[in-house]
C-alpha positions as CSV (number, residue, x, y, z in Angstrom):
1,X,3.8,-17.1,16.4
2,X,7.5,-16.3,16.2
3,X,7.6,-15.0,19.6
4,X,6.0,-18.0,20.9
5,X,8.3,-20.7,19.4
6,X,11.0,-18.7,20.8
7,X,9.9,-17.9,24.2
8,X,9.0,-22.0,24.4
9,X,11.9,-23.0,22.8
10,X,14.2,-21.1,25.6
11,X,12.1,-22.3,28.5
12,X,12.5,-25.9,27.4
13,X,16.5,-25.7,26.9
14,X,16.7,-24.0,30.4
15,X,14.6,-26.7,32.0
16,X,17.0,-29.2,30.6
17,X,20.0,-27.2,31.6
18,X,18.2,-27.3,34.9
19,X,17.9,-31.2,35.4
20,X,21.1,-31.4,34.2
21,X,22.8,-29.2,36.4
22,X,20.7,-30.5,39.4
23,X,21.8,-33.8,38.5
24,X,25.6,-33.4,38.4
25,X,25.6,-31.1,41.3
26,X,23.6,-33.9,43.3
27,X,26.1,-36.4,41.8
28,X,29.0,-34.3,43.1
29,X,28.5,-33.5,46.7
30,X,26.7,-37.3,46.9
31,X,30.4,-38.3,46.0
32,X,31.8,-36.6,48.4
33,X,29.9,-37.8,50.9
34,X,28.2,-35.1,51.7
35,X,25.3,-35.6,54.6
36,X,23.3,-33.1,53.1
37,X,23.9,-33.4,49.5
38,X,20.0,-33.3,48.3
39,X,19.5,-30.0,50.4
40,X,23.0,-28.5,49.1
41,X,22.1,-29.5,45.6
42,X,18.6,-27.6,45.9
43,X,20.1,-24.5,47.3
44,X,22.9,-24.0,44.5
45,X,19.6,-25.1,41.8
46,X,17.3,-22.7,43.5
47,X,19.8,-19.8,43.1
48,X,21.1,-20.9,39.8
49,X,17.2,-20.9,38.8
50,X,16.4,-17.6,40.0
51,X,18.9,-16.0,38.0
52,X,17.9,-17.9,34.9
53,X,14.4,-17.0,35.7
54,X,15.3,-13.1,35.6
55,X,17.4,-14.1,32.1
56,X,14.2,-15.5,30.4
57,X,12.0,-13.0,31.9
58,X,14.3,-10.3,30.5
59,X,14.3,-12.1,27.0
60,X,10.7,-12.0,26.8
61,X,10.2,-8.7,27.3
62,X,12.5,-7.5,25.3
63,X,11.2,-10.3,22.2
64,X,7.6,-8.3,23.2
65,X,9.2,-5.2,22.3
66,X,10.6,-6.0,19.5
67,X,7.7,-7.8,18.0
68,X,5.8,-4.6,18.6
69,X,8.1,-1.8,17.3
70,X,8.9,-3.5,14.3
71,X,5.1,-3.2,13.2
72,X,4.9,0.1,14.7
73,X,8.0,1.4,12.9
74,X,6.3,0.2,9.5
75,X,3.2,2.1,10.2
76,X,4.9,4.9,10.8
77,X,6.6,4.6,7.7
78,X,4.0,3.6,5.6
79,X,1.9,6.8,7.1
80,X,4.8,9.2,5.7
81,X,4.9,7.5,2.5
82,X,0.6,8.2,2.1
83,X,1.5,11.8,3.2
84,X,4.2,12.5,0.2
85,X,1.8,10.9,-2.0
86,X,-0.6,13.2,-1.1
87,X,1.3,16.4,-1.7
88,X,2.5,15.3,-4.7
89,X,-1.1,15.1,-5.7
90,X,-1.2,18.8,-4.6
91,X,2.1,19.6,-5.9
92,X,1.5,17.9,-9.6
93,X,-1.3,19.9,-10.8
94,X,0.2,23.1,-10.2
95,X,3.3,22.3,-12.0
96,X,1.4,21.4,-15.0
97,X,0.1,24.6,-14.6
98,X,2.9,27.1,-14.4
99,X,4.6,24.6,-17.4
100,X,2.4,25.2,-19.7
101,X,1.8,29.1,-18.8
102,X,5.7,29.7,-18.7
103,X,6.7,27.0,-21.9
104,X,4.3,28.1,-23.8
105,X,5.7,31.8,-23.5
106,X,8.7,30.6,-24.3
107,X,7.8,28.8,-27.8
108,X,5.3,30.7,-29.0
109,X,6.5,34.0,-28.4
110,X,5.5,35.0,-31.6
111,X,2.0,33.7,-31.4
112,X,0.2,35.6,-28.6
113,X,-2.9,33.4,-29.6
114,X,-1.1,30.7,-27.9
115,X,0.0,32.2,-24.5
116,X,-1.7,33.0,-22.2
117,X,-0.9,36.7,-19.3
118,X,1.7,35.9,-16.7
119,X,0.0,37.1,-13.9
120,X,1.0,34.9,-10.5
121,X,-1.7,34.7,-8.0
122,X,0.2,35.2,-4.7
123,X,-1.9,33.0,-2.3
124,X,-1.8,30.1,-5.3
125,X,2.1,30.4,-5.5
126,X,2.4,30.3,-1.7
127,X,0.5,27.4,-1.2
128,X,2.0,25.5,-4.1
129,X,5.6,26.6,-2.2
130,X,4.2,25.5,1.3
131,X,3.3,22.2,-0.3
132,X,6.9,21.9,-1.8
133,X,8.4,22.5,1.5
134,X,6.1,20.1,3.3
135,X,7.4,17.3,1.0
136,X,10.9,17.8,1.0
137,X,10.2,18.0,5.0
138,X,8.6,14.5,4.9
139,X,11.0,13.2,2.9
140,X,14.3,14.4,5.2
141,X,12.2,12.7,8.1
142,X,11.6,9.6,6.7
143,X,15.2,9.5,5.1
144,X,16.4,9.2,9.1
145,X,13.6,6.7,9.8
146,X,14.8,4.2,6.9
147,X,18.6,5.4,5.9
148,X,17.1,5.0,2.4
149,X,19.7,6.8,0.3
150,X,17.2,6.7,-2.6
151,X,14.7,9.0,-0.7
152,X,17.9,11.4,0.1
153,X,18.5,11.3,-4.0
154,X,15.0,11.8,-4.6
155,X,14.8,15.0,-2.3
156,X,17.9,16.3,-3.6
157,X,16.9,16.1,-7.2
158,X,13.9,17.3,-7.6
159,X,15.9,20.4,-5.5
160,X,16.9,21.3,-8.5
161,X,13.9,21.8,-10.0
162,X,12.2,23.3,-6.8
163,X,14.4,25.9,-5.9
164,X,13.8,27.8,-9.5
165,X,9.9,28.0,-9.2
166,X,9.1,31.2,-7.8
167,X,12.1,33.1,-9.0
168,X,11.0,31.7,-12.7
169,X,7.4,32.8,-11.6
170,X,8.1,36.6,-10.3
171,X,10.7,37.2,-12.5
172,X,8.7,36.0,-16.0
173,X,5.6,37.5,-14.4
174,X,7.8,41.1,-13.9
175,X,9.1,40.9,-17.4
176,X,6.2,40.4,-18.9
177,X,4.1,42.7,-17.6
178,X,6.8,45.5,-18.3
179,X,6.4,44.2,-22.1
180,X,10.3,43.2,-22.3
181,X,9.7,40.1,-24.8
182,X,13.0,40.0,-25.5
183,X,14.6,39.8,-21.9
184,X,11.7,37.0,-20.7
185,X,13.0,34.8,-24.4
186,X,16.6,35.3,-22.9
187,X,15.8,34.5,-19.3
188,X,13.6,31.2,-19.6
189,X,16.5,30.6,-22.6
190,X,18.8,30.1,-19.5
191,X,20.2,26.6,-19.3
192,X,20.6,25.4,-15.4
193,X,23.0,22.6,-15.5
194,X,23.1,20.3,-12.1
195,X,24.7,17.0,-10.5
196,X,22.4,14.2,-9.4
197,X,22.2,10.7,-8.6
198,X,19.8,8.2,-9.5
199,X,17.7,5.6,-7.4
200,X,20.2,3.0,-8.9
201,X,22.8,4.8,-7.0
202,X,24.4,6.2,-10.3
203,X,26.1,9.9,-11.1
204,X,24.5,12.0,-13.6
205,X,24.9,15.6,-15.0
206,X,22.0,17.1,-16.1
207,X,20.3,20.5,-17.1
208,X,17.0,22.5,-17.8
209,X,16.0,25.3,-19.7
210,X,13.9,28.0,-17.2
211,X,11.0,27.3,-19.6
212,X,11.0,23.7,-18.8
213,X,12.1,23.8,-15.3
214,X,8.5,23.0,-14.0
215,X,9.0,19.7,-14.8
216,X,10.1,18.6,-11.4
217,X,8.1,15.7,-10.6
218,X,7.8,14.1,-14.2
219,X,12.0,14.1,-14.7
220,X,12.5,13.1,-10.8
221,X,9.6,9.9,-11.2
222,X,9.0,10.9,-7.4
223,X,5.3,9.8,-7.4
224,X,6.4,6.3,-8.7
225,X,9.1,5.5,-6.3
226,X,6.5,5.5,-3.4
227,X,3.6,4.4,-5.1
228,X,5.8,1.3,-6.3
229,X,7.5,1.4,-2.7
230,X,4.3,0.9,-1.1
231,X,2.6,-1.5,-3.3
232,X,5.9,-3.8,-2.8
233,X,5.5,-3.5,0.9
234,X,1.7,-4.3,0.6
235,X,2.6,-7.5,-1.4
């Protein structure tokens, strides 16, 4: 609809112009006596209109583009956005996992009742890492699409908490299994202290404790941003 007030709106100021121009022109060589001032007046018109023919023609194509990149661009977008969401559906359930198998060492370490062996299954992990890499690799593509500095925030924060996982994982799961309670209290007792800033564009230090380091996606509120982002584009 926008398209077509526009396109009409041009053609109708250009016809004007037109008349106009044909009607000094005419006025100027009839004024001057010309003998052939109707031809002379058509000739300069009928160049004068070819040109502003190309203009319009130019304009319109280029109004078609737009109106159909503009759409496209969304979808493509909003198809990236679906995708994160999606491997942050992978992503979640596994970090609930290793939290509770690595937290739970480190609180009840003293109550085997309450614990559970730390023995990583290697195609799980790599999946779960795969996944991980996938979204950060979604997210750096559509932080070019958009320029969205809150999606560049969002990547580099939960960063953080990514980076950790499976040198938390091998490292707990080595320790444990070579019975050194002692050494896995000390190293899921090690505090991690990071920069980051939030989607309100605001500094902040933070820090995590190994034990609680698989906690990624609940501190970073990833899955809300997009679900939130999208249901406001929807509206």
């Amino acid at each position: 609809m926008r398209i077509k007030s526009s396109i009409s709106n041009v053609i109708s100021i250009s016809f004007v112009a037109l008349l106009f121009l044909f009607a000094f022109t005419w006025i100027i060589f009839d004024f001057n006596g010309s003998s052939s001032s109707l031809k002379d007046t058509w000739s300069i018109v009928t160049s004068i209109f070819g040109g502003v023919t190309t203009l319009i023609a130019a304009y319109i194509a280029y109004s078609l583009y737009d109106d159909w990149r503009k759409p496209q661009n969304f979808n493509i977008e909003a198809d990236h956005k679906r995708e994160i969401l999606r491997f942050i559906r992978k992503i979640t359930p596994l970090e609930k996992k290793y939290n509770r198998l690595i937290m739970n060492h480190f609180i009840y370490s003293n109550d085997p009742d309450r614990t559970i062996a730390i023995d990583i299954n290697e195609v799980e992990l790599n999946t779960f890492i795969n996944n991980i890499n996938e979204l950060l690799g979604l997210m750096d593509e559509l932080y070019y699409m958009t320029k969205d500095r809150n999606i560049k925030n969002l990547n580099d924060h939960y960063l953080n908490y990514a980076q950790l996982y499976t040198y938390i994982l091998i490292h707990s799961e080595s320790l444990y299994k070579e019975n050194e309670k002692q050494k896995l209290q000390e190293f899921l007792g090690t505090n991690l202290k990071f920069d980051f800033i939030d989607i309100n564009g605001e500094q902040w230090s933070s820090s995590t404790l190994y034990a609680y380091a698989f906690k990624g996606m609940q501190q970073v509120k990833m899955r809300q941003y997009f679900s939130e982002n999208i249901k406001s584009e929807l509206d």
